[in-house]
N, C-alpha and C positions, 0 to 999 in steps of 0.2 A: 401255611405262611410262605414256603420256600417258592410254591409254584406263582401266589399271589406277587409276591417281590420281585422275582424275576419275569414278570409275564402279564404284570399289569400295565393296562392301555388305555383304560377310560379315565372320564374327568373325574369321577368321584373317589372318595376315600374308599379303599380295602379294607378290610380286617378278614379275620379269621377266630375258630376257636382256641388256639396256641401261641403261645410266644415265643416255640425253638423251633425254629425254620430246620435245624439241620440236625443237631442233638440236645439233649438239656440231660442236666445235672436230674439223676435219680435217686441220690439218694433218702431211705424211710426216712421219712420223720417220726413216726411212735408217738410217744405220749411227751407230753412238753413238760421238760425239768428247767428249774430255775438254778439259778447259781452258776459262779463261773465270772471269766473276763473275756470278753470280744477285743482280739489282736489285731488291728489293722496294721499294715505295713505302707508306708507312702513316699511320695518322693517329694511333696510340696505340701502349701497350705491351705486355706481355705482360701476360693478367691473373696468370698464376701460371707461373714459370719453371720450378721445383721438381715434376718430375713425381708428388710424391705429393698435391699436392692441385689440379695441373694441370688445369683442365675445360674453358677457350674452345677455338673451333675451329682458330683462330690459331696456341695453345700445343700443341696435339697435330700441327700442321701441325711446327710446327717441330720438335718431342722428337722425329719421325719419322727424323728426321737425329742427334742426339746421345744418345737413348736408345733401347737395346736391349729386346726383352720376351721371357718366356718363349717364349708365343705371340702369331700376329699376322696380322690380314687381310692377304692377298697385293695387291698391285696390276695391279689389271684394270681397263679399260674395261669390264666384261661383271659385271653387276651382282651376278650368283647366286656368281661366283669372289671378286667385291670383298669379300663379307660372309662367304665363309669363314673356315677359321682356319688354319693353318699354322706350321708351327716357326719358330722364331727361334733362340732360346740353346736352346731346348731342341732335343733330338736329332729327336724326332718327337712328334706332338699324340698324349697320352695317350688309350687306347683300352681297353674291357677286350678286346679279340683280341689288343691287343700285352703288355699286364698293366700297362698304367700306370694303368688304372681298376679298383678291384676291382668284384666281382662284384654288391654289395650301393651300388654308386655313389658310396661316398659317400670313397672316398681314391685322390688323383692322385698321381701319381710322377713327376716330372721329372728326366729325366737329362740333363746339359749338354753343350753341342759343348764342344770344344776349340779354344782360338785364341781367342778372347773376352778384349777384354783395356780394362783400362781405361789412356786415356794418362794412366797417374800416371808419378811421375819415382824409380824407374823402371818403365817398364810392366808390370803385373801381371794375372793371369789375376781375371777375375770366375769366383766361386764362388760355392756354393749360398747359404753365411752372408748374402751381401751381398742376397740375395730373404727371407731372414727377414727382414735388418734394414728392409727397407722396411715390411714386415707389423708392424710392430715400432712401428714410429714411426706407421701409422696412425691412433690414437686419442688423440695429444699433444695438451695441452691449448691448444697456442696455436693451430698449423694445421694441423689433422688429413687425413685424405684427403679427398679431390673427394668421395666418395659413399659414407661409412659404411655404407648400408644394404645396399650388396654385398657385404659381409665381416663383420662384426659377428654380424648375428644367424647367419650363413650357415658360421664357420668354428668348429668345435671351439675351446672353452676363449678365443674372445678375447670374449667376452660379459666374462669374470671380470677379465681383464686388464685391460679397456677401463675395468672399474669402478672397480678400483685405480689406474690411471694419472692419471683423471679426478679424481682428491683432490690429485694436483697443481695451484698456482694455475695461472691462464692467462700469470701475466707468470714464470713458469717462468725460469731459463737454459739456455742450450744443456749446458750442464755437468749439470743438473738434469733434461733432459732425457734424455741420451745414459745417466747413473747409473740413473735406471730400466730404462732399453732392455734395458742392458746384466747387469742383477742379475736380470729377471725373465725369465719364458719365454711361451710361447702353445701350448698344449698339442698344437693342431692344425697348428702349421706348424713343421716341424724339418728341419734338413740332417746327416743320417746320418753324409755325406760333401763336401767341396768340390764335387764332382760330380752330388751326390743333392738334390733337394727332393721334399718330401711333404708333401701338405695333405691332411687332415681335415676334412670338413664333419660337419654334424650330422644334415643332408639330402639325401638325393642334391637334385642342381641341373642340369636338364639344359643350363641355359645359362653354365654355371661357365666353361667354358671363352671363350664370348664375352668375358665380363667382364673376363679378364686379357686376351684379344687386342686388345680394342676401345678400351682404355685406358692411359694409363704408370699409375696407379696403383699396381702390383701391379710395377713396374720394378727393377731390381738397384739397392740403393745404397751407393755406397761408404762405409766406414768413417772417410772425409775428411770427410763430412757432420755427425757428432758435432759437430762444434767450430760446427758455424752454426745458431742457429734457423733452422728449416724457412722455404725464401724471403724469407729477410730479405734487406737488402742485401747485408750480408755473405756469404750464400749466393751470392746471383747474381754476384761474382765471384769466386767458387772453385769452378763447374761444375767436373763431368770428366766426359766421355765415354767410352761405351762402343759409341758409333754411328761410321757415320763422318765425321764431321764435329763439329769441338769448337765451342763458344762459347768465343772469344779474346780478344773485346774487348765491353764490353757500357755505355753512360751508358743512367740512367735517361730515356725519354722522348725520346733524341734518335738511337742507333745500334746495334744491334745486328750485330755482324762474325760469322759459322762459318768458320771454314778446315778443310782436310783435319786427319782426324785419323790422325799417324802412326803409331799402333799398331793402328789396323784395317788388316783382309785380307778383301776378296772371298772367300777361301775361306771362312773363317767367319763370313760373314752370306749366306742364301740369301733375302736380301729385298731389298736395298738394294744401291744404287751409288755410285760415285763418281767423277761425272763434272765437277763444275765443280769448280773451284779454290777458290773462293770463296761464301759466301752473304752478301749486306750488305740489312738492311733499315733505310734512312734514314726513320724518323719525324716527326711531324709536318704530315703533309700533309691538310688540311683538308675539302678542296674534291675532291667525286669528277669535276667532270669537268675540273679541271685536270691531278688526276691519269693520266685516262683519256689524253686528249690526250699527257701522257709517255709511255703507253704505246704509243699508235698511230704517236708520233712515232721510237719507240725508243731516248728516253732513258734506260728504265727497263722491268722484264721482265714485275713481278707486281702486282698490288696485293695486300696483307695483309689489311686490315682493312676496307675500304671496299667497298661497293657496289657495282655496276654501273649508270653511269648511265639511271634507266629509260627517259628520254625520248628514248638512247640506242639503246635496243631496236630498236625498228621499221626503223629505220633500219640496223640492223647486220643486223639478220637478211634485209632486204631486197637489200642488198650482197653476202649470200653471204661472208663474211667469213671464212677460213677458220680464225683465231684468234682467233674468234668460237664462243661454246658455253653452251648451258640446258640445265641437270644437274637429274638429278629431287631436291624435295624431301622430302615425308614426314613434314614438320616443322609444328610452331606456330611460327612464326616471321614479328614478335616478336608480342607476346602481353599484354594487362595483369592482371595480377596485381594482388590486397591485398594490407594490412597486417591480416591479422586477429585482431591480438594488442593492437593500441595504436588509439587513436584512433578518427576517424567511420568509417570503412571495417569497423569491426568491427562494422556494422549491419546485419542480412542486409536489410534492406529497401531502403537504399542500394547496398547490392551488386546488387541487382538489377534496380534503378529503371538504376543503369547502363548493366547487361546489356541493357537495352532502347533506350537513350543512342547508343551507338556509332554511327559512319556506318565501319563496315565497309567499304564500295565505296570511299570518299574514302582509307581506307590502303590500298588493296590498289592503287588509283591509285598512289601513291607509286611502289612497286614493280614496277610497269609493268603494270597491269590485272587483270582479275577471270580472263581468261582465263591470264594466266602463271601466276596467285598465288586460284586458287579460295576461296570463303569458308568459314570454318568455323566448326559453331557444336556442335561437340563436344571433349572434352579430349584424346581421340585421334586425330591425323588419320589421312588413306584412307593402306593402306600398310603397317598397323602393325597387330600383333593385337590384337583387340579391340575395334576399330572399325564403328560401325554409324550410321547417321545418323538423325541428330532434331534435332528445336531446341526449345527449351523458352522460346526468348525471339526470337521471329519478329518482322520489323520489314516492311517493306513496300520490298521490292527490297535488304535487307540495309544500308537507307542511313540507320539509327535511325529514332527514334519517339520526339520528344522530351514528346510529348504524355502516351502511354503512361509515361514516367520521373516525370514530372510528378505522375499517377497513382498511380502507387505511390509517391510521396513525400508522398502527402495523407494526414496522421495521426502522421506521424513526426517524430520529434526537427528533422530536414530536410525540412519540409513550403517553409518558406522560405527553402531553400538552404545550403549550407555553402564551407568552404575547405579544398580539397586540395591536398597536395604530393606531388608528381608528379616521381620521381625519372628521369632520362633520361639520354644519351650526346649530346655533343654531334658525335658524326662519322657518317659515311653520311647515311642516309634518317632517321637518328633526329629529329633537328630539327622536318622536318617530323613526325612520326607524335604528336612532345609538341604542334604546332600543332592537328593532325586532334583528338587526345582533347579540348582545351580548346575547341575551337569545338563539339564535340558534347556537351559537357557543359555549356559555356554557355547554349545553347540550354535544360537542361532548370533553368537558374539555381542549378547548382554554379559556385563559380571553382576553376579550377587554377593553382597558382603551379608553376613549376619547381626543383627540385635538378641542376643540369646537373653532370655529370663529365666530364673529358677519354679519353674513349676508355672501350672494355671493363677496361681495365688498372686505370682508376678507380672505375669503374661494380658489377663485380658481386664486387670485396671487400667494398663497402657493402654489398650487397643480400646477400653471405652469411652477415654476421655476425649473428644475432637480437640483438644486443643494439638496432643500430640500429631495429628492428622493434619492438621491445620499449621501446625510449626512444624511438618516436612520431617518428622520425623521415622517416619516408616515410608516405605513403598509399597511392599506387599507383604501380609500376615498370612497364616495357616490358621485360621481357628478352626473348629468343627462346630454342629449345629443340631441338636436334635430337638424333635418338635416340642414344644412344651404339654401338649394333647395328641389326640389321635381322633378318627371320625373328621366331622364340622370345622376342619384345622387349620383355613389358609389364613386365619390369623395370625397364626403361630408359625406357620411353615414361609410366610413373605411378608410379610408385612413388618416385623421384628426386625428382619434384616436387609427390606430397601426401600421400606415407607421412610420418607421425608424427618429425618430425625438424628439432628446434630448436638444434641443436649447431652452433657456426662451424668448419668452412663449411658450410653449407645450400645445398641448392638449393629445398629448400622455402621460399621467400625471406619468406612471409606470415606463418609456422610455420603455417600448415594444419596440422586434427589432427579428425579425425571416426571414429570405434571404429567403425562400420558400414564407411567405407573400408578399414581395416586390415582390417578380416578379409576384405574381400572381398579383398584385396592377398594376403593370408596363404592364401589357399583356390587362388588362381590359380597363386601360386608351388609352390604341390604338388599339382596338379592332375594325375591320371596322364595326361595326353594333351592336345595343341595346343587341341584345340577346346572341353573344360571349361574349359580355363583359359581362352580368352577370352571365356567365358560372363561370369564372374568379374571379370574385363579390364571390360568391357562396363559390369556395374554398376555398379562402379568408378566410371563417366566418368559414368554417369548421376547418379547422389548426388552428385560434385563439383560439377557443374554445377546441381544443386537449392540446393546450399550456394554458389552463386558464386563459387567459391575467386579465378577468374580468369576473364575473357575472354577467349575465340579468337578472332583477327581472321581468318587466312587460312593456307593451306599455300603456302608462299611456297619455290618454285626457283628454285634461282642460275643468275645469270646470270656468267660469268666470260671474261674475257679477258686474254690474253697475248698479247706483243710477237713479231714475225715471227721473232727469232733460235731461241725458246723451243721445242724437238723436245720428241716424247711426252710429252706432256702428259696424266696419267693421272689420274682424280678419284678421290677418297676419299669413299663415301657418308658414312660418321662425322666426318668431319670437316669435308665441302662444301669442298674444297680439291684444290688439285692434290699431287701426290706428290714434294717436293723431292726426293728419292734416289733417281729415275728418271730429272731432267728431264737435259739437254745442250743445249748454245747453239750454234749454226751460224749466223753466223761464231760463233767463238768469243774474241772480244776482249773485252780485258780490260771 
């Protein structure tokens, strides 16, 4: 993976048989005991609880445990197994050899296990209805899915739905929500039977299946959901599970509890375990390496949200650490992004006086050097299809050019300088990386003021809403980005972040929007074969990058560690996380 990452040059996607580019966590696992509580330690909250517009790494760590899917990547150490797909609720991953794929691609057939049950009171079987209604709620106008543009254009008849739903206000009620759901239909997605789903696309999609495995998106929702606006507070405490393990107890910002959930069975989940008794992730914890220190001390098991301290590194990996491990990344991560709808940022001259601005080396520093975290100066990183290397904005050892910024700001509205806000997180590495942009933008006589938020939880509801984009509220953000897939991905690796998509939630956080993109976007995704399409991929990233949408700092892999109780410990490439439904504590006290 490490030579693959650093050293890949073709249009198509990599892999390998590994997921530790440099080292990984060794410690036995032995034989799996149950009992015990899983200690996460975190500095923030969930950004989004509600698996249908669920998208931090965080949130899919956890839904891993309380929400069920169609389908779903198995958990491997072994990287090519990790990004497959495999059954869940469903019987088997539709094929046309078994007939759940027709002949012409474009209708899946889902037929459900048995024993699927949600712990309502009293416990009831998940049916097919409860996957339309998620498909159903999609396009509401308050919080619609994590990624529209995987479903919308892609499934029969919800193009028309989406249109009409959308003439609802966005301060909607759950009442007003649930009366539409419930009165209209979506031509391409219907359950025959409790047991049957069937989706309709308009095209075949050779990656359809990715996008329900790789994501809760597309997750059963129960009919209990009706009565709560989508993630409201009142949602978050009226979860139900269909995994095994429920959310029980839940304060904003300070504790989130899972306990066993007692109407799952091992026989029907062929993905997931349940081995601890307990998951508690106590929030608030600020400081990554106080936090680390609980870990090594064995006060606490995991870290959630926080970083690995980089200066940390050398020294861990030197030690031979055996719960100690660097997971490959693949990612832009993070990354800055415009606003290129409101404000100075909407100046391509600025945008790319920046482009030339950055001292890349000084964030890749942050995160433990150029060698963990290479630089990148394309929209797709190595990894990923469509990837091919250039720079369009060369700087002299990747550590800016403020002179060159300087430069190309002679003639413009900001020949002498302006003031940007610069929206960021105040936990991990984030702190410093809003220091790194401000002192390399200093330098070329921009100031950057900050928008600090506490955690992801607060950070990228702002950055998803265009309104705040659109009311001039940010100039530039830091988010990070990792694929939602791997393999067949440039759906996931471009099109999420600057296909044409101003609707909240966005991940298109700037609203980017260029008709040369789209169609390159649109020619890729129906491309009859891997390597036209990332011809396509390719241009894509070329034009974004002439348009400055954003800057790439570096492909940044995790570093992660766990406390010596913590057995098989298994990474999730989509998610950059370990796999709670595998893990078990030896000892295993409370």
């Amino acid at each position: 993976m490490a030579a693959a990452l650093l050293a890949a040059v073709s249009l198509a996607a990599c892999s390998s048989s590994s997921s530790t580019p440099a080292s990984s966590a060794s410690t036995p696992a032995g034989t799996p005991v149950t009992g015990g509580t899983l200690r996460f330690l975190s500095a923030g909250d969930f950004d989004h609880m509600d698996p249908l517009s669920a998208y931090g790494t965080t949130d899919v760590q956890i839904q891993r445990a309380f929400a069920r899917q169609l389908v779903i990547t198995p958990p491997s150490n072994n990287f090519n197994t990790a990004i497959s797909v495999v059954p869940d609720v469903a019987t088997v991953v539709p094929t046309t050899a078994n007939g759940g794929l027709s002949a012409d691609g474009l209708t899946y057939t889902f037929h459900l296990r048995s024993g699927v049950m949600w712990n309502s009171s009293p416990a009831r079987a998940v049916v097919a209805g409860d996957f339309v209604r998620e498909f159903k709620a999609m396009c509401n106008p308050v919080l619609g899915v994590g990624n529209p543009l995987y479903f919308v254009p892609l499934i029969a008849g919800m193009k028309t739905y989406c249109a009409a739903y959308g003439k609802l206000p966005a301060t909607a009620t759950a009442a007003q929500l649930a009366a539409f759901q419930n009165s209209h239909t979506i031509s391409g997605v219907s359950a025959p039977d409790n047991t049957t789903l069937v989706i309709k696309l308009v095209q075949p999609a050779s990656d359809f299946l990715n996008i329900i495995a790789s994501l809760g998106f597309a997750d059963a929702r129960p009919v209990e959901y009706d009565s709560y606006l989508p993630d409201s507070p009142q949602f978050r405490q009226h979860t139900l599970s269909d995994g095994p393990y429920a959310i029980t107890s839940y304060t904003a910002t300070k504790q989130v509890v899972l306990t066993k959930n007692p109407a799952w069975t091992q026989a029907s989940d062929p993905v997931r375990h349940q081995y601890v008794n307990k998951i508690v992730i106590n929030e608030g914890q600020s400081s990554a390496t106080a936090l680390q220190e609980e870990l090594q001390a064995g006060s606490a098991d995991l870290s959630w949200d926080t970083a690995f301290p980089p200066a940390d590194i050398p020294g861990m990996q030197a030690s031979h650490d055996p719960n100690f491990g660097i997971y490959s990344g693949h990612i832009t991560n993070p990354y800055l992004v415009f606003n290129v709808s409101a404000g100075p940022a909407k100046n391509l001259a600025l945008r790319q006086a920046i482009e030339y601005a950055i001292d890349k080396v000084s964030i890749a520093k942050t995160y433990g050097g150029t060698a963990l975290n290479p630089i990148l100066s394309t929209v797709i990183p190595p990894g990923n299809i469509g990837y091919a290397p250039y720079n369009l904005y060369p700087t002299p050892g990747s550590a800016g050019d403020p002179a060159k910024c300087k430069q190309m700001l002679a003639g413009t509205p900001y020949a002498n300088g302006t003031t940007l806000t610069m929206a960021y997180r105040n936990n991990g590495n984030h702190p410093a990386i809003f220091a790194s942009v401000q002192a390399s933008l200093a330098a070329c006589g921009i100031k950057v003021v900050g928008k600090v938020f506490n955690g992801a939880g607060a950070f990228y509801p702002f950055m998803e809403d265009p309104a705040n984009a659109k009311g001039d509220k940010w100039d530039i953000g830091e988010p990070g980005w990792v694929p939602d897939w791997y393999g067949n991905n440039g759906r996931t690796s471009v099109q999420p972040l600057f296909g044409t998509n101003c609707v909240n939630p966005t991940t298109n956080y700037g609203c980017y929007s260029n008709p040369t993109v789209d169609s390159d976007i649109s020619k890729a995704l129906s491309a009859p074969d891997q390597a036209t399409a990332g011809t396509f991929w390719h241009q894509a990233d070329v034009q974004i990058m002439k348009d400055a949408a954003i800057v790439p700092f570096m492909n940044n892999n995790t570093p992660l560690y766990h406390s010596s109780r913590v057995k098989n410990a298994i990474y999730m490439p989509g998610a950059q996380e370990f796999d709670v439904t595998q893990l078990w504590l030896s000892p295993n006290t409370p």
